[in-house]
N, C-alpha and C positions, 0 to 999 in steps of 0.2 A: 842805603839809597841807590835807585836805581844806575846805574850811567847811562848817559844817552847813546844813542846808536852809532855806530860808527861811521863819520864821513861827514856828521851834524854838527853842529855848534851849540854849546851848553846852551841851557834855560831855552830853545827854540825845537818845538815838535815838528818832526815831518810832516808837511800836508800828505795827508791817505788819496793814493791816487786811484781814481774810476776808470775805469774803462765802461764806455758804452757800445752795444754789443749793435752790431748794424742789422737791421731789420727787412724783410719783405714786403712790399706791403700787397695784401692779400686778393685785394675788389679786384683791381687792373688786369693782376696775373692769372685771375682763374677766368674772366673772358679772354686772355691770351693760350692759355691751357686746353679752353673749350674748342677753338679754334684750331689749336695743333689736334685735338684727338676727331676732330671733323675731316681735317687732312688725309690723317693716317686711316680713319675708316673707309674714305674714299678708295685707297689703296687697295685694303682689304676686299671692298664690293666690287674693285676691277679684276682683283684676283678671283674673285666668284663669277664673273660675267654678268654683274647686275649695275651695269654702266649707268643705268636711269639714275639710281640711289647713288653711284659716286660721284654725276654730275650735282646734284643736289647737296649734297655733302659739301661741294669745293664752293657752292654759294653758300651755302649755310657759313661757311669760316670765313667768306669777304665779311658778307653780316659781322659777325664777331668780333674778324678783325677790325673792322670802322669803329666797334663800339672801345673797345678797351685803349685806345688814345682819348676818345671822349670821355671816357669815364676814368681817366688818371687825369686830367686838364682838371675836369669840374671838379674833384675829392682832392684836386694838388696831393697827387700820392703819387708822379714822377720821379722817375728814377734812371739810373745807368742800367742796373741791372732788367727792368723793364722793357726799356729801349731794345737791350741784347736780344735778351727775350723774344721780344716780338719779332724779331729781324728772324729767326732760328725757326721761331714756328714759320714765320711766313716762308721760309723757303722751304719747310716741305710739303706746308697748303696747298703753295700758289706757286712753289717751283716741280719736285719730286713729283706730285701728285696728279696735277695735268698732265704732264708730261709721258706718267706711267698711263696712266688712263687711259690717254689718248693712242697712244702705241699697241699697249691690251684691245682698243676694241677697234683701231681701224689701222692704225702704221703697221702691225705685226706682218699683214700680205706685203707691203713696200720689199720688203727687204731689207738690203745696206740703207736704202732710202729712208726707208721707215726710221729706224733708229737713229741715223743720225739729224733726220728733222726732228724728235722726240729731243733729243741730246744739244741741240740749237737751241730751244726751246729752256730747256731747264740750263744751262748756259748764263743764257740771257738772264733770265730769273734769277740766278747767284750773281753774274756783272750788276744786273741791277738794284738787288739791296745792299750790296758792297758798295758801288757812288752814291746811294743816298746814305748813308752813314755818314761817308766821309764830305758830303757835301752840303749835308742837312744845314750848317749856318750859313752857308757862302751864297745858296740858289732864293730864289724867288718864290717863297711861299704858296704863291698864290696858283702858282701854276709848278705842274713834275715836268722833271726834266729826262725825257720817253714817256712811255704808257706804264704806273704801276701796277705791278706786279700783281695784287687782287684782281685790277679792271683785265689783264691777261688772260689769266685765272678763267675770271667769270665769262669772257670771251668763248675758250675753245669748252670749257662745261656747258655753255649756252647750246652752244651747237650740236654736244653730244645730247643732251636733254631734247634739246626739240628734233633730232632725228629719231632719238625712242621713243618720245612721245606719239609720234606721226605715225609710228611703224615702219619707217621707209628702213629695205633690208639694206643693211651694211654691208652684202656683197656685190654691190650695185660699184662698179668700177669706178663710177668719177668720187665716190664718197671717200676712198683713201686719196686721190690726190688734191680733193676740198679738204681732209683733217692734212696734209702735211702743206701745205698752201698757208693753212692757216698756224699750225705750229712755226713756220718758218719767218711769216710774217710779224706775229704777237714777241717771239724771241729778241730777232734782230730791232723790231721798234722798241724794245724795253729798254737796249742801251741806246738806243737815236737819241738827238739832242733836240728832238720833236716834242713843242712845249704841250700838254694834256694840263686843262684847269683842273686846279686840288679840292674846288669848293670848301678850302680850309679858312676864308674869310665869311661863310655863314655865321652866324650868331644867331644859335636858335633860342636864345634869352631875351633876343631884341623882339617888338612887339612889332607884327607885320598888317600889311591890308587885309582884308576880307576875302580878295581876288584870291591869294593866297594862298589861304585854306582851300579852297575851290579847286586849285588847283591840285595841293594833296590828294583831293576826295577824287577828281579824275582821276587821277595816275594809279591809285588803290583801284579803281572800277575797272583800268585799261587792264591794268595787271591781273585781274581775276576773273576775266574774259576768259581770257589764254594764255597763262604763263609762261610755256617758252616760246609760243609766240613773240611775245610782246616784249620779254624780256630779253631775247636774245637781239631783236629790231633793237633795243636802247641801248646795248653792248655793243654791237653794229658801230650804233652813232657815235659813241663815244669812244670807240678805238680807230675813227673816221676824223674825229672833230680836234684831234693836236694837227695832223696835217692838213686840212682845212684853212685852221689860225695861222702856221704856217705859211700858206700859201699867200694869205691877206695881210700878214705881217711883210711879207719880200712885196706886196704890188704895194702897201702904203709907203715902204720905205724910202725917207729922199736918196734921192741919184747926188754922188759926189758933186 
C-alpha cells in the first residue's frame, strides 16, 4: 500500500493545485500597437523629410488611440497591463514624435532654441501621462486636468500638415518661431491645471435626436472641404476651450 505524501494526513488526498496562467487580451492591444507603430512611422517620415506623411501619421494614432479604450470598455477586456500599455505607446505618439517632427522640419534653424522648445514640449507629454496615471480615480472624469496629450499631438501635426499642404516655404522666418510658440505652448498646458472636457460621458449606445445625425453628416462635409484646414481650426478651438472654461469658471465663482 501506497503511503501518503509526506506532510498529509492519512486517508486525505492533496487537492492538485492550478495555476492559471495570466493572459493578454488581444482586440484592445493591437489598436494600442497600431497606434505605437503610427508614432514611430511618423518619426521615420521626419527623418526622410516627408513631414506631410509624419503629420498624418501622429493623427492617424489620436484616431487609434481614442479607439482602443472604447474598445476594452465595450468587450470588458481591461486591464493593468493595457493601461501601461497605452501610457507607453502614447508617449512616443503623442510625446517623442511631435516633438522630433516638429524640430526636424522647423526648430532645427532655432538653435539652442529649437531644442529646447522641442524638449519642453515632449517634457510635458511624459509630466503629463505620468499625473494621469496617478490621478486617473481622484480627477473628474468628465473633464482632463491640462490639454491631453493626443489633442497636443494633433495640435502641432495640424499645423505641420496645413503648412504642407498650402506649400507655404518653411524658410519663411516667422514659421520657426509660430512651431516653437506652439511647442512651448501645447507642452507647458499639458501639465496646467487648465480643465479641457474629456467628452468621456458620451454614450454612443444611447439613442439621440435627429438634429444629431445632422450634425455628423456636417462636420464629415466640413472635414472633406479642406482637411487641414478645417481640422487644424477645430484643434485651435479646443486647445482654446480649457482656458476659455477657465476663464468662466473664475467670473461665475462666488466672492468669499
Amino acid at each position: 500500500m501506497a503511503e501518503p505524501p509526506q506532510g498529509s494526513l492519512p486517508g486525505i488526498v492533496p487537492a492538485r493545485i492550478t495555476l492559471r496562467r495570466r493572459g493578454i487580451y488581444l482586440l484592445p492591444n493591437l489598436f494600442t500597437t497600431a497606434a505605437l507603430f503610427a508614432g514611430f512611422y511618423a518619426i521615420v517620415q521626419a527623418m526622410n523629410q516627408r513631414f506631410d506623411i509624419s503629420a498624418v501619421a501622429i493623427l492617424v494614432a489620436m484616431v487609434l488611440d481614442g479607439l482602443d479604450g472604447r474598445v476594452a470598455r465595450l468587450t470588458r477586456t481591461q486591464s493593468e497591463f493595457g493601461a501601461q500599455y497605452d501610457s507607453l505607446s502614447d508617449m512616443v505618439s503623442f510625446g517623442a514624435a511631435p516633438a522630433l517632427v516638429l524640430y526636424e522640419w522647423a526648430l532645427k534653424g532655432l538653435g539652442r532654441l529649437g531644442w529646447i522648445a522641442a524638449f519642453v514640449y515632449c517634457a510635458g507629454a511624459a509630466l503629463r501621462l505620468a499625473r494621469f496615471n496617478v490621478n486617473i480615480e481622484v480627477v473628474d472624469k468628465r473633464f482632463f486636468q491640462g490639454i491631453p496629450s493626443p489633442a497636443a499631438a494633433a495640435l502641432v501635426a495640424g499645423f505641420v500638415w496645413l503648412v504642407q499642404d498650402n506649400k507655404i516655404p518653411v524658410d519663411d522666418y516667422r514659421l520657426p518661431w509660430i512651431a516653437a510658440f506652439l511647442a512651448f505652448y501645447t507642452g507647458l498646458t499639458m501639465v496646467s491645471n487648465v480643465p479641457f472636457y474629456s467628452f468621456k460621458d458620451i454614450n454612443f449606445r444611447r439613442a439621440v435626436p435627429f438634429w444629431a445625425i445632422l450634425l455628423v453628416v456636417l462636420a464629415f462635409v466640413l472635414v472633406s472641404f479642406d482637411p487641414p484646414i478645417v481640422l487644424f481650426v477645430l484643434f485651435c478651438a479646443y486647445g482654446l476651450s480649457g482656458y476659455v472654461l477657465w476663464l468662466v469658471r473664475r467670473r461665475v465663482r462666488p466672492s468669499p
